[in-house]
Structure formats: C-alpha cells, structure tokens
Biopython code that builds the backbone (N, CA, C, O; Angstrom):
import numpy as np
from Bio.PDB.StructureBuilder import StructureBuilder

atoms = [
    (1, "UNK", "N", (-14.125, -22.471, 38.805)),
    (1, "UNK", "CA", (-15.066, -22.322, 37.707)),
    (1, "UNK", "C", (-14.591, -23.106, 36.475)),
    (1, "UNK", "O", (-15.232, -23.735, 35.633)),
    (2, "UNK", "N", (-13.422, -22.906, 36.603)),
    (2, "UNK", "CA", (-12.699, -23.746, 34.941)),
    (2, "UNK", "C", (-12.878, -25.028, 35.190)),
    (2, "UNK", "O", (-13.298, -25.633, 34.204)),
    (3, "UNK", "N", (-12.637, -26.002, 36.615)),
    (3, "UNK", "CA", (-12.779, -27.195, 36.654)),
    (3, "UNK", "C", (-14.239, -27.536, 36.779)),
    (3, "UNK", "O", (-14.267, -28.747, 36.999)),
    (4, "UNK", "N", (-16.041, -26.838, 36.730)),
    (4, "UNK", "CA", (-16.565, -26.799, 36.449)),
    (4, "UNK", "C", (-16.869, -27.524, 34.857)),
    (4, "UNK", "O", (-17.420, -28.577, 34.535)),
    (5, "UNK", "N", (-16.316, -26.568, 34.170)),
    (5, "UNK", "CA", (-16.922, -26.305, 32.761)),
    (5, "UNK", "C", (-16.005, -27.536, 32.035)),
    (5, "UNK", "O", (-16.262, -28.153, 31.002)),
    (6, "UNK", "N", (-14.694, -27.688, 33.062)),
    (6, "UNK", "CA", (-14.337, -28.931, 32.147)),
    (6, "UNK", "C", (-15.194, -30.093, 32.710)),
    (6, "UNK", "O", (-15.782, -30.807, 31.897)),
    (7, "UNK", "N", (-15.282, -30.278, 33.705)),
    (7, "UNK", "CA", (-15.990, -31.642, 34.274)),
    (7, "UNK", "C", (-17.492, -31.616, 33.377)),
    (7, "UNK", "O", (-17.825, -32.665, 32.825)),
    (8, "UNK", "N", (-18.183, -30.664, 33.279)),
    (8, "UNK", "CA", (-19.028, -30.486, 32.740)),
    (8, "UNK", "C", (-18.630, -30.658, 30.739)),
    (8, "UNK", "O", (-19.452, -30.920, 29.862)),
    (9, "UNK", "N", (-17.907, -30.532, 30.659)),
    (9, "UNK", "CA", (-17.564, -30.758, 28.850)),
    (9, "UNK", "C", (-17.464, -32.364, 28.996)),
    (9, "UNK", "O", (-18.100, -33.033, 28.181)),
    (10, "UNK", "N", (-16.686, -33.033, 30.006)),
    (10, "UNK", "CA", (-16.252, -34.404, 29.799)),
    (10, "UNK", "C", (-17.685, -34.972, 30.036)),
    (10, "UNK", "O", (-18.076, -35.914, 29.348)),
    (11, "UNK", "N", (-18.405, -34.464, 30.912)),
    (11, "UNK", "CA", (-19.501, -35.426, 30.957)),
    (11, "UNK", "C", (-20.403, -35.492, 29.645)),
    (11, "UNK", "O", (-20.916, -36.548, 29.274)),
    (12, "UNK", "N", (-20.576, -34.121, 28.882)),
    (12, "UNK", "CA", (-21.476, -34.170, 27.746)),
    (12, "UNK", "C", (-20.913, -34.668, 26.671)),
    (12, "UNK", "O", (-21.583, -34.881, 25.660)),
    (13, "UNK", "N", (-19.490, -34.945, 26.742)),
    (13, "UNK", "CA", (-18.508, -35.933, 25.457)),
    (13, "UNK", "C", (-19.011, -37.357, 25.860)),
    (13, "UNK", "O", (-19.574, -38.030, 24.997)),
    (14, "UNK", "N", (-18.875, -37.758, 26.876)),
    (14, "UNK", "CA", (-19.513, -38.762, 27.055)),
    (14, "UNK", "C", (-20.443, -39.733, 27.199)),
    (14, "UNK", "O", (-20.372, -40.922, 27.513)),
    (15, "UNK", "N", (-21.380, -38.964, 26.894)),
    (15, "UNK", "CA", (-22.824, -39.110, 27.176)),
    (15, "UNK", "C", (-23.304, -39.015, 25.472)),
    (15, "UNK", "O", (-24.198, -39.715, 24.996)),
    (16, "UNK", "N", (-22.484, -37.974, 24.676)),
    (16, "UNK", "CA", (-22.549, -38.106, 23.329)),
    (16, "UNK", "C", (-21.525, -38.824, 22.354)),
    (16, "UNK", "O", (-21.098, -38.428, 21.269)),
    (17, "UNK", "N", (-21.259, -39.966, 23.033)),
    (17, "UNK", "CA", (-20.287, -40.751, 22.183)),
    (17, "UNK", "C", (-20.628, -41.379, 21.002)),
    (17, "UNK", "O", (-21.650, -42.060, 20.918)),
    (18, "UNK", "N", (-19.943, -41.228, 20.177)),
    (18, "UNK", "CA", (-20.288, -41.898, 18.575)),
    (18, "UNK", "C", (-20.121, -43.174, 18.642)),
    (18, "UNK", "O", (-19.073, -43.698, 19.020)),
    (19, "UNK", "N", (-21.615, -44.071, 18.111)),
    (19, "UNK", "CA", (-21.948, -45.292, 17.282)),
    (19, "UNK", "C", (-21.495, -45.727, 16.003)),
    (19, "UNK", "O", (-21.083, -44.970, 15.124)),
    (20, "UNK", "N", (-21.596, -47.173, 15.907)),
    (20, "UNK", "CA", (-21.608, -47.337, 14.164)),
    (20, "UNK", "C", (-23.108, -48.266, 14.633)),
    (20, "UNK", "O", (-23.321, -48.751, 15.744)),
    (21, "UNK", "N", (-23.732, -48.305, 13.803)),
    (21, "UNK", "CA", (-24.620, -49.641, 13.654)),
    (21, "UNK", "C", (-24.735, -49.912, 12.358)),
    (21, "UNK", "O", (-24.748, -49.242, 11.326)),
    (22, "UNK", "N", (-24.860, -51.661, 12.783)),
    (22, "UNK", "CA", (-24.262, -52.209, 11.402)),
    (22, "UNK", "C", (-25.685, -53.587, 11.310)),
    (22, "UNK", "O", (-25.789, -54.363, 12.260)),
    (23, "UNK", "N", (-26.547, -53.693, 10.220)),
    (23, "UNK", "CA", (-27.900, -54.316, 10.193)),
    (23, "UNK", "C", (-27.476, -55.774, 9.804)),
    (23, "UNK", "O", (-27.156, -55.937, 8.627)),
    (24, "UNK", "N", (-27.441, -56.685, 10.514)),
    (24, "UNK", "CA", (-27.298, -58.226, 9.999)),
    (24, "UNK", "C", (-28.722, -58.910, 8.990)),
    (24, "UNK", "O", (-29.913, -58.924, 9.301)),
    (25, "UNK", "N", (-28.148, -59.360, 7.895)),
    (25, "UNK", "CA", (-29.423, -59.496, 7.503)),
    (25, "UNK", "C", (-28.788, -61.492, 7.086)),
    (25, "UNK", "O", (-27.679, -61.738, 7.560)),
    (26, "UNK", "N", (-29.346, -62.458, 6.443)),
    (26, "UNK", "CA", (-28.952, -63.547, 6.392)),
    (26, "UNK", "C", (-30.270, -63.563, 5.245)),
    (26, "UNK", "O", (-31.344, -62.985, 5.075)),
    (27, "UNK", "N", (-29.257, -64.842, 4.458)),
    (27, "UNK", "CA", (-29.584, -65.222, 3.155)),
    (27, "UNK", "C", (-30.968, -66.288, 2.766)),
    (27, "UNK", "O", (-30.931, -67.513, 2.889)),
    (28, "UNK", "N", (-31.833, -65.709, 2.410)),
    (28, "UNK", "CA", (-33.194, -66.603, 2.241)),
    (28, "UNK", "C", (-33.550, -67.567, 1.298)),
    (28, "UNK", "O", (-34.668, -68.078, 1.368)),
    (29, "UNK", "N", (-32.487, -68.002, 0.123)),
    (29, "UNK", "CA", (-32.611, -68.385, -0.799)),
    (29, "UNK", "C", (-31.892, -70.022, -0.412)),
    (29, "UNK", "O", (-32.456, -70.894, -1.072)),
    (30, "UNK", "N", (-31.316, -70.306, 0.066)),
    (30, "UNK", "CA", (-30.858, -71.129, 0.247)),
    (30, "UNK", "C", (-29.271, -71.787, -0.067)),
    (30, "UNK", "O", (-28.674, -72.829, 0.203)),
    (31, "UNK", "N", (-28.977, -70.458, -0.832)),
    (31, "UNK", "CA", (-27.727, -70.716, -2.031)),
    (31, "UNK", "C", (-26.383, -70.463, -1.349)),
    (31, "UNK", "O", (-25.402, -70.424, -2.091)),
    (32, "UNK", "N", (-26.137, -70.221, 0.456)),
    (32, "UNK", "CA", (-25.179, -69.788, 0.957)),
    (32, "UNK", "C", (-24.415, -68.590, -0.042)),
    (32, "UNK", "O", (-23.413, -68.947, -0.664)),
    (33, "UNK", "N", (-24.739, -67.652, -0.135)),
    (33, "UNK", "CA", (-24.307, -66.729, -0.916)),
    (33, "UNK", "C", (-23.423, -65.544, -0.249)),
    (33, "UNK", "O", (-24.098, -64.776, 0.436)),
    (34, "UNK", "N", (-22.253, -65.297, -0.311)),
    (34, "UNK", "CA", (-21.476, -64.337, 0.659)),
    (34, "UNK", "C", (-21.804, -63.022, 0.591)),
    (34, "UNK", "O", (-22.747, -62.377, 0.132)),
    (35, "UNK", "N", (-20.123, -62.626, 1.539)),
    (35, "UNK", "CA", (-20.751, -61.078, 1.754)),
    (35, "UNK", "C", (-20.629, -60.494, 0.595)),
    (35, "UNK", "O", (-21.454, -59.598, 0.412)),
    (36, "UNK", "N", (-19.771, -60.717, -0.389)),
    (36, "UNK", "CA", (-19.804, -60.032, -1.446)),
    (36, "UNK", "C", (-20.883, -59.852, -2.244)),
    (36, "UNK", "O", (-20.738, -58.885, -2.991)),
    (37, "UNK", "N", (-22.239, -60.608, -2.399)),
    (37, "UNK", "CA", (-23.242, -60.702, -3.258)),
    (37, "UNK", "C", (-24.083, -59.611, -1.933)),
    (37, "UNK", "O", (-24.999, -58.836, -2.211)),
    (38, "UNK", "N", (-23.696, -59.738, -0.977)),
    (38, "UNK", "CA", (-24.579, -59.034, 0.057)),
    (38, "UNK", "C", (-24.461, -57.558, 0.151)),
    (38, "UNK", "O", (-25.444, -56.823, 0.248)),
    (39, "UNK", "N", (-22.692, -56.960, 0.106)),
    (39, "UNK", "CA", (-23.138, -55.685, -0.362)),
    (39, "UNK", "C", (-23.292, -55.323, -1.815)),
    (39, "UNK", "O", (-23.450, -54.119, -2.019)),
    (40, "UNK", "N", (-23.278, -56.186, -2.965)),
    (40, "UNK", "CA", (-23.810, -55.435, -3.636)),
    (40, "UNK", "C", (-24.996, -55.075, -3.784)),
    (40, "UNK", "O", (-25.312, -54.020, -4.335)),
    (41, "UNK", "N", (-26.133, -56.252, -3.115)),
    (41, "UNK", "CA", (-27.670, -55.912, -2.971)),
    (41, "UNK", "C", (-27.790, -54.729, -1.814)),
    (41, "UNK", "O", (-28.858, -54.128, -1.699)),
    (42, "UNK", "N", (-26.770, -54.444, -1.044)),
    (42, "UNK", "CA", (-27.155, -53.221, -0.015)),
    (42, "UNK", "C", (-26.719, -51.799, -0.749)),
    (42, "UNK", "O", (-27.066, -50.687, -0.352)),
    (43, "UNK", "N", (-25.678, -52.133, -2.187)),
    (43, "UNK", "CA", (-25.626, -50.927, -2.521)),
    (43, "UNK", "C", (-26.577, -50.200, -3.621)),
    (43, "UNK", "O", (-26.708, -49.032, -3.986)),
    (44, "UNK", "N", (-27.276, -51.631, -4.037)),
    (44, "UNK", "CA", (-28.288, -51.276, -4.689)),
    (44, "UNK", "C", (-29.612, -50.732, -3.868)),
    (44, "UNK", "O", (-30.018, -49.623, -4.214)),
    (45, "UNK", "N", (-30.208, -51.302, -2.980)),
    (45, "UNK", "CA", (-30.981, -50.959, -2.232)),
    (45, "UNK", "C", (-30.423, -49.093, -1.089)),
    (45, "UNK", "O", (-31.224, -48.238, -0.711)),
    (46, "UNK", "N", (-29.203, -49.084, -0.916)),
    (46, "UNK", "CA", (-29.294, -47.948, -1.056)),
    (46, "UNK", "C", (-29.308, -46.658, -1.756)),
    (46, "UNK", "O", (-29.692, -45.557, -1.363)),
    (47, "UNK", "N", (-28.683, -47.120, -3.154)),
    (47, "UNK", "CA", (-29.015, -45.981, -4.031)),
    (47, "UNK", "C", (-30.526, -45.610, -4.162)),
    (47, "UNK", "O", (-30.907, -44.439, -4.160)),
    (48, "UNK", "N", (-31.473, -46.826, -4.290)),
    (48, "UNK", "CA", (-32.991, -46.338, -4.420)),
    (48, "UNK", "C", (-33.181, -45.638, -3.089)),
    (48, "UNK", "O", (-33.335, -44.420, -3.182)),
    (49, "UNK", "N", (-33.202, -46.167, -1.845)),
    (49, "UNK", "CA", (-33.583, -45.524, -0.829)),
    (49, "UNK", "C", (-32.825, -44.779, 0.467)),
    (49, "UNK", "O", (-33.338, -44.232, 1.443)),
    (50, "UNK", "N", (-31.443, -44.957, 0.122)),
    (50, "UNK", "CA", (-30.538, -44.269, 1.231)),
    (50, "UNK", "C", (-29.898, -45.021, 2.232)),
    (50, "UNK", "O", (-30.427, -45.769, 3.054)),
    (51, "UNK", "N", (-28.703, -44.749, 2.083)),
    (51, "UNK", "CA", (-28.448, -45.952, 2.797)),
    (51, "UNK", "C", (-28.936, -45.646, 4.508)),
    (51, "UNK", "O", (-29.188, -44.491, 4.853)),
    (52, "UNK", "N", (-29.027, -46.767, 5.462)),
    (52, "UNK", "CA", (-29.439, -46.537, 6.760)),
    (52, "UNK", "C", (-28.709, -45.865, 7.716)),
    (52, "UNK", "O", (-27.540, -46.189, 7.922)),
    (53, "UNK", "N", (-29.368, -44.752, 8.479)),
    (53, "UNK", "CA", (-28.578, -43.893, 9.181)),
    (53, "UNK", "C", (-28.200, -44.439, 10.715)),
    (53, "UNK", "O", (-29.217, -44.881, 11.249)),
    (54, "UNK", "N", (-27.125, -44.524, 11.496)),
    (54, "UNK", "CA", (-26.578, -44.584, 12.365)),
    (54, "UNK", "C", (-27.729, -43.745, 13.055)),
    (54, "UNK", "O", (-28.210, -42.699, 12.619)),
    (55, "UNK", "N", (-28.164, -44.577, 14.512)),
    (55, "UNK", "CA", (-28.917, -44.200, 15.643)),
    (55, "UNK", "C", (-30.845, -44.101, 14.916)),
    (55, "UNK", "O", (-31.893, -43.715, 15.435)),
    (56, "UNK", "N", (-30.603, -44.509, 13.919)),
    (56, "UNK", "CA", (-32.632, -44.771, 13.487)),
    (56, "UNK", "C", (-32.615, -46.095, 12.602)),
    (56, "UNK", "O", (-31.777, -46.703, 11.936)),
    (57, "UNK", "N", (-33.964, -46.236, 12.933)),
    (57, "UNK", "CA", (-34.349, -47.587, 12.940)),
    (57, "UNK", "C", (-34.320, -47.890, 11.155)),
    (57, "UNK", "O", (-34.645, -47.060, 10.306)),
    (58, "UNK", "N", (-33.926, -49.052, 10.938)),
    (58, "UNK", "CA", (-33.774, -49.095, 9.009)),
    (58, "UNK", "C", (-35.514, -49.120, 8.751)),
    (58, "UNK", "O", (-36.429, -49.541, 9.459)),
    (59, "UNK", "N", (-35.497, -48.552, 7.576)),
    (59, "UNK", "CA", (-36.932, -48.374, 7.343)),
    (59, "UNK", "C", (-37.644, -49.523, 6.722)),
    (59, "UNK", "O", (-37.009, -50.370, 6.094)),
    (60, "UNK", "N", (-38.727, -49.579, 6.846)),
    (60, "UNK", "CA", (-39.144, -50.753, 6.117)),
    (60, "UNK", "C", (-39.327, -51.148, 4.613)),
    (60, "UNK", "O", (-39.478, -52.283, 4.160)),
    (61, "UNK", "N", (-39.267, -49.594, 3.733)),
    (61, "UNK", "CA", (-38.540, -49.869, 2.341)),
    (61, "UNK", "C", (-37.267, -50.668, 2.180)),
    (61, "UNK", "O", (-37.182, -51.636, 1.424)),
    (62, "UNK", "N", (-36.367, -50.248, 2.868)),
    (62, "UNK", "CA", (-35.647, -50.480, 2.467)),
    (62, "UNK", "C", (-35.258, -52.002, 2.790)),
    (62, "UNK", "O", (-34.619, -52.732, 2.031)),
    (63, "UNK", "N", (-35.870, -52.428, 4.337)),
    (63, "UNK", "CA", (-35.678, -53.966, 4.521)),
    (63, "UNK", "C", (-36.370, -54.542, 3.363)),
    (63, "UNK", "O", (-35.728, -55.422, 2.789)),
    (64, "UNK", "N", (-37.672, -54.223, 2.818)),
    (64, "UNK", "CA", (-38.457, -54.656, 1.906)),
    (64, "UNK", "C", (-37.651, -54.933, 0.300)),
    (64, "UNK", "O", (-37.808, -55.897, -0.449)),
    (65, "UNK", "N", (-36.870, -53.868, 0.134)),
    (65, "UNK", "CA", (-35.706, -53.950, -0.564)),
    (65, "UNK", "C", (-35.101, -55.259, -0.414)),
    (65, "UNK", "O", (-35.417, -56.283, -1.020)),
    (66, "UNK", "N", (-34.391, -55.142, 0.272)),
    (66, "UNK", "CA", (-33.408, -56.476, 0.694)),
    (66, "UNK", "C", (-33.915, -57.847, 0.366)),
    (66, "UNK", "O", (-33.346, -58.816, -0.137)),
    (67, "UNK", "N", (-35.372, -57.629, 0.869)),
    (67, "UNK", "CA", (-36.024, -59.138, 0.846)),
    (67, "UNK", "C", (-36.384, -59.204, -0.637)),
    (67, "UNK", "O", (-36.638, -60.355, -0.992)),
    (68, "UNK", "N", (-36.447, -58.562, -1.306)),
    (68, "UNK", "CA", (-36.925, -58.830, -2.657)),
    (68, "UNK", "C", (-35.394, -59.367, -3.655)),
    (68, "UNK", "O", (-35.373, -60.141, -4.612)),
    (69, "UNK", "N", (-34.651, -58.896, -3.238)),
    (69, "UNK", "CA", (-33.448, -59.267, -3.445)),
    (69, "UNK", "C", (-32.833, -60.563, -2.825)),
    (69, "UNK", "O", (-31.644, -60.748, -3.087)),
    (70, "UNK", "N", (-33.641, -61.747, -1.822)),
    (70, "UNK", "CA", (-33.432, -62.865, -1.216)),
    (70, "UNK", "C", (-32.407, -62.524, 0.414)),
    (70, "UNK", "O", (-31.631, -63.390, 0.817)),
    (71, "UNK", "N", (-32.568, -61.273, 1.124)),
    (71, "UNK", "CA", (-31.794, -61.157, 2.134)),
    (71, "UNK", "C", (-32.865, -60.550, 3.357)),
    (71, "UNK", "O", (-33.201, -59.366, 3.391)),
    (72, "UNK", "N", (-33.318, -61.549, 4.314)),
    (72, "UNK", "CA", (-33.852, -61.019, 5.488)),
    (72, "UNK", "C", (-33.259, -60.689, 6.614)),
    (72, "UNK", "O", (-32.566, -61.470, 7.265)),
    (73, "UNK", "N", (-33.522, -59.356, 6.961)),
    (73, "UNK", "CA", (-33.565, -58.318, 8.138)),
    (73, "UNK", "C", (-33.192, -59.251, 9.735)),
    (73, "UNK", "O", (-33.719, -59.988, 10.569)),
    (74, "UNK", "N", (-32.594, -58.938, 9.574)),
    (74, "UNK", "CA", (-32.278, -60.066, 11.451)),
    (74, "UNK", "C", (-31.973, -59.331, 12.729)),
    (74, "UNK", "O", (-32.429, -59.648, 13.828)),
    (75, "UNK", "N", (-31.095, -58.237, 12.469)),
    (75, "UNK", "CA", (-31.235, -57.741, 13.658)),
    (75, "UNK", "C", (-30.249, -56.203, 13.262)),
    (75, "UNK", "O", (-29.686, -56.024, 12.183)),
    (76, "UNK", "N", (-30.241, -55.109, 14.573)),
    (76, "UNK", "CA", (-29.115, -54.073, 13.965)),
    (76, "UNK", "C", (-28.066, -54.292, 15.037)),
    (76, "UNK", "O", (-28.462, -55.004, 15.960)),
    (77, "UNK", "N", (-26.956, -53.897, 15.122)),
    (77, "UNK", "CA", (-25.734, -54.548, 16.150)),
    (77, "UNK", "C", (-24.873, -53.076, 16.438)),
    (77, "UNK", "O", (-23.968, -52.736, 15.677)),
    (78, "UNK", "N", (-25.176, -52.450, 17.345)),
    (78, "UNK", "CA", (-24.958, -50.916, 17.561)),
    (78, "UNK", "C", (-23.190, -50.957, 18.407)),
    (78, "UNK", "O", (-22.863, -51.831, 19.210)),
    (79, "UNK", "N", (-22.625, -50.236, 18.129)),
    (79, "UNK", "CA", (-21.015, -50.248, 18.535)),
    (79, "UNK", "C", (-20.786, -48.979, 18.881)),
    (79, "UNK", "O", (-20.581, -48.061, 18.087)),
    (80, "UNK", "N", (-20.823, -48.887, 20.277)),
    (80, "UNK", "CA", (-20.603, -47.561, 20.770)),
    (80, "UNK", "C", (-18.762, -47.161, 21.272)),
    (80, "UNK", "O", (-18.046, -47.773, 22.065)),
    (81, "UNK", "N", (-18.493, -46.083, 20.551)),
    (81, "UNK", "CA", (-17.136, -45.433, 20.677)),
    (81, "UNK", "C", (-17.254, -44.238, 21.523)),
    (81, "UNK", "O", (-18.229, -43.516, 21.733)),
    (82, "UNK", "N", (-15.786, -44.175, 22.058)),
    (82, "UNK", "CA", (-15.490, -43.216, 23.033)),
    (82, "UNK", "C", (-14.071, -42.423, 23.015)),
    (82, "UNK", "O", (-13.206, -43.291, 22.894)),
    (83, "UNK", "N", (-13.671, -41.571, 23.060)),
    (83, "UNK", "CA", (-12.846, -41.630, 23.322)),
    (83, "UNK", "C", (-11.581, -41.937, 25.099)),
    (83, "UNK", "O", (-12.003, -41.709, 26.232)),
    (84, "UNK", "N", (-10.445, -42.346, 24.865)),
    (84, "UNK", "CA", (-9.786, -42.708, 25.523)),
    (84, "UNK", "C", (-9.131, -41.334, 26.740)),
    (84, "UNK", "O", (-8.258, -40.495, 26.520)),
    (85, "UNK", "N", (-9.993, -41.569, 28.055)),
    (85, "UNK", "CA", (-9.869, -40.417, 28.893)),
    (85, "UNK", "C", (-8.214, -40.243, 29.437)),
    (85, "UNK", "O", (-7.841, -39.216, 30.002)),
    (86, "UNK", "N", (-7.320, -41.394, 29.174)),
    (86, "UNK", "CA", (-6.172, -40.991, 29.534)),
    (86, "UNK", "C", (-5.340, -41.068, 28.510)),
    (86, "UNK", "O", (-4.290, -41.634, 28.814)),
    (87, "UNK", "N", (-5.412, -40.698, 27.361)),
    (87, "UNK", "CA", (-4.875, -40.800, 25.960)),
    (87, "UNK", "C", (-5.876, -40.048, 24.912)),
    (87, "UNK", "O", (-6.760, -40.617, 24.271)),
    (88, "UNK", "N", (-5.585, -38.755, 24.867)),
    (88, "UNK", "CA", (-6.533, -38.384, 23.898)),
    (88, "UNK", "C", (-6.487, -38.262, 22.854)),
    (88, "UNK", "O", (-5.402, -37.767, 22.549)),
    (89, "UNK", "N", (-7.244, -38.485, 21.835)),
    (89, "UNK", "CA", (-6.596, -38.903, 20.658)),
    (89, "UNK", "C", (-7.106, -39.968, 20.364)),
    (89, "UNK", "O", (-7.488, -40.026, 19.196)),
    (90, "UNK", "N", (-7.304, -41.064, 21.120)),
    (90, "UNK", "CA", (-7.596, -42.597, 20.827)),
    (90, "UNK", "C", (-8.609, -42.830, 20.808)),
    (90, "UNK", "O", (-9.060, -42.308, 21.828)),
    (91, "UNK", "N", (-9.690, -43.499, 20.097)),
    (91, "UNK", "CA", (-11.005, -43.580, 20.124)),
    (91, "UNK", "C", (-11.239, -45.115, 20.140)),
    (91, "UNK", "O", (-10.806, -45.824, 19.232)),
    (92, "UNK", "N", (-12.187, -45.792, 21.580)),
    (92, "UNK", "CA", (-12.052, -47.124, 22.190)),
    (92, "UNK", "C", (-13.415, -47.565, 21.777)),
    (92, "UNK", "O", (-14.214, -46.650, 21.584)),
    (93, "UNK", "N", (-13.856, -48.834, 21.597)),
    (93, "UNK", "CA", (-14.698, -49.410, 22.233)),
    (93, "UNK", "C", (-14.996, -50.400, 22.708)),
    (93, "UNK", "O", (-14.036, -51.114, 22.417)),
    (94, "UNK", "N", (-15.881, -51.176, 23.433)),
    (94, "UNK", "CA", (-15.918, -52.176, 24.464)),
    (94, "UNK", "C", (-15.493, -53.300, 23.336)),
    (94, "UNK", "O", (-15.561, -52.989, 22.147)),
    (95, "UNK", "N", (-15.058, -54.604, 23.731)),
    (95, "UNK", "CA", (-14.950, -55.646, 23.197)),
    (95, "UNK", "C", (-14.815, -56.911, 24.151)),
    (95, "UNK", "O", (-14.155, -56.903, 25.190)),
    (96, "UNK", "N", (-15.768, -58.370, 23.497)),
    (96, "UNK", "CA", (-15.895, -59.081, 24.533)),
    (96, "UNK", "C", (-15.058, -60.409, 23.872)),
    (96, "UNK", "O", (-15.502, -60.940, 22.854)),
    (97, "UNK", "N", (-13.849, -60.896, 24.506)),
    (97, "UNK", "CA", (-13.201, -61.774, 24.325)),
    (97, "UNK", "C", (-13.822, -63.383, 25.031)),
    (97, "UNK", "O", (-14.246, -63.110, 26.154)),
    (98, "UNK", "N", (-13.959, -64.537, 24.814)),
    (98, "UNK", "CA", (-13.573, -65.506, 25.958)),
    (98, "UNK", "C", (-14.364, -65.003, 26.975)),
    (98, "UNK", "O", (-13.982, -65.074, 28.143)),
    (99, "UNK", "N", (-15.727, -64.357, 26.583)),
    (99, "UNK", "CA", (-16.606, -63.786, 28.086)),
    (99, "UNK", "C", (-16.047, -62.431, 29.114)),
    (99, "UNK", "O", (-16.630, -61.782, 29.983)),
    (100, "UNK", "N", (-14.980, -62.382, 28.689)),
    (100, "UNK", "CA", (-14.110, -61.182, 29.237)),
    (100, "UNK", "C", (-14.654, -59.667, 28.552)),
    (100, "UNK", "O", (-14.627, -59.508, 27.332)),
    (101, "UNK", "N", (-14.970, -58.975, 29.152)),
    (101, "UNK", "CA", (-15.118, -57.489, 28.802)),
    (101, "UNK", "C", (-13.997, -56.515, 29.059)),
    (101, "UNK", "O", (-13.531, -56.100, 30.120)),
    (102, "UNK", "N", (-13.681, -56.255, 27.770)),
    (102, "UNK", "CA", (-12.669, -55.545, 27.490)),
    (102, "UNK", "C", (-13.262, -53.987, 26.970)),
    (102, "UNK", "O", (-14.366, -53.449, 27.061)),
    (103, "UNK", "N", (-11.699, -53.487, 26.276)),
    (103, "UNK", "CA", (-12.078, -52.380, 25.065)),
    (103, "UNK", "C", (-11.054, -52.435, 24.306)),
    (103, "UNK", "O", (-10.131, -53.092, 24.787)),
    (104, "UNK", "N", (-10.864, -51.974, 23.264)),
    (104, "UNK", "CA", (-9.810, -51.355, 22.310)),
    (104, "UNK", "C", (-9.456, -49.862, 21.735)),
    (104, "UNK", "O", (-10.329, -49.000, 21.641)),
    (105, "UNK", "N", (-8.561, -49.717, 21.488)),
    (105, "UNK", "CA", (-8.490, -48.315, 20.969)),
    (105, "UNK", "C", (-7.717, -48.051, 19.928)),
    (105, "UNK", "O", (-7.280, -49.143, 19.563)),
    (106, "UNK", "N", (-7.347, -47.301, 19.317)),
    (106, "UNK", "CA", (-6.678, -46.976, 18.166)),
    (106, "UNK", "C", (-6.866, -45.614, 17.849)),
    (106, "UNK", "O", (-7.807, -45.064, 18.422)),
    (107, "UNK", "N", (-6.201, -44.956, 17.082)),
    (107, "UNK", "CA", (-5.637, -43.546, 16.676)),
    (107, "UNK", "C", (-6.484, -43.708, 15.190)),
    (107, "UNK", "O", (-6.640, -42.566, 14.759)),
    (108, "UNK", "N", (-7.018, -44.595, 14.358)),
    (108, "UNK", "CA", (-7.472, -44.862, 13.050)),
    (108, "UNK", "C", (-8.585, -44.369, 13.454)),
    (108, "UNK", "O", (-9.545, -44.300, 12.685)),
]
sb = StructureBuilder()
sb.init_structure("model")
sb.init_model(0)
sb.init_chain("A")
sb.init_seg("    ")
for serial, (resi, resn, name, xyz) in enumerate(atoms, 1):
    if name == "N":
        sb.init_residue(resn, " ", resi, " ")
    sb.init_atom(name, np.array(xyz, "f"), 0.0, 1.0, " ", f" {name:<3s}", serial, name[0])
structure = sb.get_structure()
C-alpha cells in the first residue's frame, strides 16, 4: 500500500512540475535598443497592468502596452522544471546544446 501512494505521489509531482515563461518581445523602432530599456518598459507596463502570469496567455493590454512603448510581442518561451528523481533537492531542466538534448540541475 505504501509503495502505492508513493508511486502515486511521484507521478502527480511530475505531471505538476513548475514552469517559468518568459515573453520575447523585439524592438520596433529601429534604434537597436537593449535589454535594459526593455525591462524598464516591462516594469512600467506591469505596474499599470500586472505583470504576466506563468502558465496564461499575456493579455492583450498589456502586449498593447508594450507596443505603445515601441516593443512587439513575438512569442512566449515556456521552461519546464523538475525535480531531480535521484538527487532530491535538485531542481533540472531540459537543455539543448549543439542539437544534443540534455538537462541541468542545481540546488539554487
């Protein structure tokens, strides 16, 4: 019964593994302008409207935001974490080197 409820815990840890997603947006003005000018227009645009939540779609205020500020919406880039089943403690995620599929992990 106990090896039940654990097989059954590992599968629902896994199945609920924590994301980051992170929204690429690129510069419309023409002025090559870095990341630094970029989050400060994302921290402005989130104080008015919040910043965007991990696992939902950014809203269209707030892309609308951005663009008024010279930064269009390009895509969101989702990074799924896990933790490390023979090291616990370590939290991994996939990484693709040279076409190679990997992962990484770290204790941070």
């Amino acid at each position: 019964m106990k090896r039940m409820i654990l097989a059954a815990a590992l599968i629902l840890a896994g199945a609920l593994s924590a994301h980051a997603d992170t929204d690429i947006y690129y510069d419309t003005t023409g002025r090559h302008r870095g990341d630094d000018l970029l989050h400060v227009d994302t921290a402005y645009c989130d104080a008015r409207y919040g910043a965007p939540k991990n696992g939902r779609v950014t809203s269209l205020a707030y892309k609308r935001c951005m663009a008024s500020r010279g930064w269009r919406f390009q895509k969101t880039k989702v990074v799924h974490y896990y933790t490390d089943p023979n090291q616990p403690g370590l939290v991994c995620h996939d990484i693709k080197v040279f076409g190679v599929i990997g992962s990484s992990c770290s204790n941070f």
